[in-house]
C-alpha positions in Angstrom: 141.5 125.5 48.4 140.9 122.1 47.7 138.2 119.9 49.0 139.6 117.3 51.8 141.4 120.4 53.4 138.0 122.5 53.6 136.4 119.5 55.2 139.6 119.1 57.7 139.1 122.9 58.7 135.5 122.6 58.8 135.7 119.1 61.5 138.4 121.6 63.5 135.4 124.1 63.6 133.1 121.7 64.8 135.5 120.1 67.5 136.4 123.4 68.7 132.0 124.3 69.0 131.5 120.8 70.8 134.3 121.4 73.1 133.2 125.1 73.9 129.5 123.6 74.6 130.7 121.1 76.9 132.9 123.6 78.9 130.3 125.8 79.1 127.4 123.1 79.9 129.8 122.1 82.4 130.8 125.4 83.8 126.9 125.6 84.0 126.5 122.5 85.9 128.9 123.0 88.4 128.1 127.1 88.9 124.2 125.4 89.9 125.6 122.8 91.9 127.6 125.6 94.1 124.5 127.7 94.2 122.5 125.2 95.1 125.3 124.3 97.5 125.3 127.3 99.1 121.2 127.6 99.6 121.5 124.1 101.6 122.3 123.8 105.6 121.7 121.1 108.1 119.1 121.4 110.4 121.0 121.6 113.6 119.3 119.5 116.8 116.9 121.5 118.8 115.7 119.2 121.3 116.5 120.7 125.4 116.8 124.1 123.7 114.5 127.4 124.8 112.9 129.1 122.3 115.3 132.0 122.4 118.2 129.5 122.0 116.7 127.7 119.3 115.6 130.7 117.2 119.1 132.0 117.3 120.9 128.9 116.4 118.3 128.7 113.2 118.9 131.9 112.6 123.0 131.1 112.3 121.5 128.8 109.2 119.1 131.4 107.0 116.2 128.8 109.1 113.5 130.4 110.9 111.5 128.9 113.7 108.0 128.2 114.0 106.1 127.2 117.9 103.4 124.4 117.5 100.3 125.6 119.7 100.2 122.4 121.6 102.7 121.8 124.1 103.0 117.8 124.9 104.2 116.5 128.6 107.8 114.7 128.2 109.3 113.2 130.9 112.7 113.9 130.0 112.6 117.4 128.9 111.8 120.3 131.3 108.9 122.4 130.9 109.5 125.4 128.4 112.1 123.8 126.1 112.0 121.7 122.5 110.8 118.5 122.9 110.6 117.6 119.2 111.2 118.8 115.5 110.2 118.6 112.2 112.6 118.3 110.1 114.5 115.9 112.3 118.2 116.9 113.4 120.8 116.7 110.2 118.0 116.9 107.6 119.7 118.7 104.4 117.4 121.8 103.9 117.4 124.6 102.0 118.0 128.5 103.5 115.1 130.2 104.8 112.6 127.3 105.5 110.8 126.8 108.4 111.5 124.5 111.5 108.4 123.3 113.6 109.0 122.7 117.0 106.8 121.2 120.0 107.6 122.9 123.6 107.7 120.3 126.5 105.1 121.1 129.0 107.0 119.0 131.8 106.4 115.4 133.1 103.2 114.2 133.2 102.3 114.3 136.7 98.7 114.3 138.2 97.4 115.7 141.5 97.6 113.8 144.7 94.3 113.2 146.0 93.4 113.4 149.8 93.5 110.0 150.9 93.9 110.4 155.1 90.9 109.2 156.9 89.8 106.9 153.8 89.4 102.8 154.3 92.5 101.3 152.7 89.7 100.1 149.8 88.4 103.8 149.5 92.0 105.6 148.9 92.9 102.6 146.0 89.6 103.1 144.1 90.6 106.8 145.0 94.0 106.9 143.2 92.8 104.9 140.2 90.2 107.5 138.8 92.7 110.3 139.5 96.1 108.4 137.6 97.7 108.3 140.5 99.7 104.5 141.8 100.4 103.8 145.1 103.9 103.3 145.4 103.9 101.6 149.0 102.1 100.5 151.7 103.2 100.4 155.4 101.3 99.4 158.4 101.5 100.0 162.3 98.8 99.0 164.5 97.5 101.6 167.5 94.0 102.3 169.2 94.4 105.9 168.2 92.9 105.4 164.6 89.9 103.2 163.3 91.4 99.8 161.4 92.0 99.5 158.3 92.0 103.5 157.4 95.3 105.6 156.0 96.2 108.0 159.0 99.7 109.7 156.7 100.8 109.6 153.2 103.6 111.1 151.1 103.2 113.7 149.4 100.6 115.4 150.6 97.3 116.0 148.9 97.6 118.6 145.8 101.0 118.2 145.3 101.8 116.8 141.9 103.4 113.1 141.6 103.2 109.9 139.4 103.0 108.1 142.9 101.7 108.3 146.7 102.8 106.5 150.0 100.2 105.3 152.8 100.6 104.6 156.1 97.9 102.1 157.3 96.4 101.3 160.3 96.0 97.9 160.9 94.3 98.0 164.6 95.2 97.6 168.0 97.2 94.1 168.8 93.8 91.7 170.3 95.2 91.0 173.9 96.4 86.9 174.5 96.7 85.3 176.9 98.9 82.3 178.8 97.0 78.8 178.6 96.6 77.6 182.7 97.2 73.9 182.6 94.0 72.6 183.6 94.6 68.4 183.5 93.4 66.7 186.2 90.8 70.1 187.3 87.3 69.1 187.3 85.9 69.5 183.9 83.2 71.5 184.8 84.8 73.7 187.0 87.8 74.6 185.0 85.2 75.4 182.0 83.2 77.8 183.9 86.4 79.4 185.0 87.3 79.9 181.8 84.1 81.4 180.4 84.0 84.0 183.1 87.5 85.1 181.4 86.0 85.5 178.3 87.0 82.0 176.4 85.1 79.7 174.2 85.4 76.5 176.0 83.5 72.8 174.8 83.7 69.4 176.9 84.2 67.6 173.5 84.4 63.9 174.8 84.9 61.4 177.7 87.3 58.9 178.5 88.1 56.0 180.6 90.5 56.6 183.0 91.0 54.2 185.5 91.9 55.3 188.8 90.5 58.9 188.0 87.8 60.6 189.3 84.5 60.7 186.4 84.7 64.3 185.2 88.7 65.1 185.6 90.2 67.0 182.7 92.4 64.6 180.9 92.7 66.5 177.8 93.1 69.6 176.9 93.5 71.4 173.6 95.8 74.2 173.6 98.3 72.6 175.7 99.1 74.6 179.0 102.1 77.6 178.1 100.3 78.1 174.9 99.1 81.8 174.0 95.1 82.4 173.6 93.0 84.7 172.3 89.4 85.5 173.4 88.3 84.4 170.2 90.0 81.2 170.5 88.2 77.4 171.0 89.9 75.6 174.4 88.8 72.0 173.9 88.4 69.6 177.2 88.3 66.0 177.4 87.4 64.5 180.6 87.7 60.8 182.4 84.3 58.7 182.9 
C-alpha cells in the first residue's frame, strides 16, 4: 500500500477516535447534568404553614424539616405556624437537605395593667414601664369619684393588648351662678351681700357722679345676666 493512502486511512482513524470522544464526553455531560437535574427541587414557601403541613410538603421534595428552638412573636402569623425560612421560598436545592424554620409565637401583645383607681398621671407612667399605649381618653365629670382618677378602662386588667382605654373623671361641674345687677345699690351694701354668698368682691375705684348719691354702684364688672363662680372677682365702682 502506498504511502499518502496509509496516511488518508490513518486521518479516517483519528476522525472517527475524536468523534467517538466527543460523543461520549458529551453523552457524559449531559447524563451529569440529568442527574444532577434530578437531585435538585425548589424549596416550596413555608410561611402560615403548621409543622405537620410543612414537614409533609418537604417531604413531597426528598427535603426534610428542621424547628429553630426560638419561637419569635409576628404579628401577622398566628401562634404555632412558620413564620420564616432558611433557604427562602424558590431557592434551587439539592434532595435531602435541610429546611430551618422559625414557629410564630403570636403577636406581641403585653399584659394590661390595673389602672382603675390610679391619678390620670399614675396609670400613664403605669402603662409606659409595662409596653402598653393608651389608645384613648374619655372624660365625664360626677361627685361619685375623686378628680382626676380612671374609674373604667378597656380591656380589663390581665388581658393581653397592644393598647388600653380610660375613662376619666374630671370632677363634679363647680356650681355658677346668675350675676344680680347691682348699679345704683349702695356699694357697701351690695358688697357685703355678696360676700355672705360666697363671692370675692373689691370696691376698686370712685367716681364723680353728679346727681348720685357718694357711695352708689356705678360700675360693675361682670355685667348683671353674666354667670359666676365662687371663685370668681366681682369688681365695683362707686359715685363720690
Amino acid at each position: 500500500m502506498r504511502l499518502g493512502a496509509r496516511v488518508w486511512n490513518l486521518g479516517k482513524l483519528l476522525v472517527l477516535v475524536g468523534a467517538l470522544g466527543a460523543t461520549f464526553l458529551l453523552s457524559f455531560f449531559v447524563s451529569m447534568r440529568v442527574a444532577l437535574w434530578a437531585r435538585e427541587v425548589k424549596v416550596p414557601s413555608l410561611v402560615g404553614r403548621s409543622i405537620n403541613d410543612a414537614t409533609s410538603l418537604l417531604a413531597e421534595r426528598g427535603l426534610s424539616l428542621r424547628v429553630d428552638d426560638n419561637q419569635r412573636a409576628d404579628d401577622r402569623v398566628e401562634a404555632g405556624r412558620v413564620m420564616q425560612q432558611d433557604p427562602s421560598p424558590g431557592t434551587v436545592s439539592r434532595r435531602q437537605r435541610t429546611v430551618r424554620v422559625w414557629i410564630s409565637s403570636g403577636s406581641k401583645r403585653t399584659v394590661v395593667p390595673a389602672l382603675v383607681g390610679q391619678s390620670e398621671r399614675a396609670a400613664q407612667m403605669r402603662v409606659q414601664q409595662d409596653g402598653v399605649s393608651i389608645a384613648s381618653i374619655s372624660e365625664f365629670r360626677s361627685a361619685d369619684y375623686p378628680a382626676d382618677v380612671v374609674a373604667a378602662q378597656n380591656p380589663a386588667p390581665a388581658a393581653r393588648a397592644p393598647q388600653v382605654s380610660v375613662l376619666v373623671n374630671r370632677g363634679e361641674t363647680a356650681a355658677t351662678f346668675v350675676m344680680p345687677d347691682v348699679i345704683g345699690v349702695e356699694g357697701e351694701r351690695a358688697a357685703l351681700a355678696l360676700r355672705r354668698q360666697g363671692f370675692r368682691v373689691s370696691i376698686v375705684g370712685t367716681q364723680p357722679y353728679p346727681g348720685v348719691p357718694p357711695g352708689t354702684i356705678v360700675s360693675q364688672q361682670p355685667a348683671g345676666g353674666f354667670r359666676v363662680g365662687a371663685s370668681d372677682a366681682i369688681s365695683l365702682e362707686v359715685s363720690r
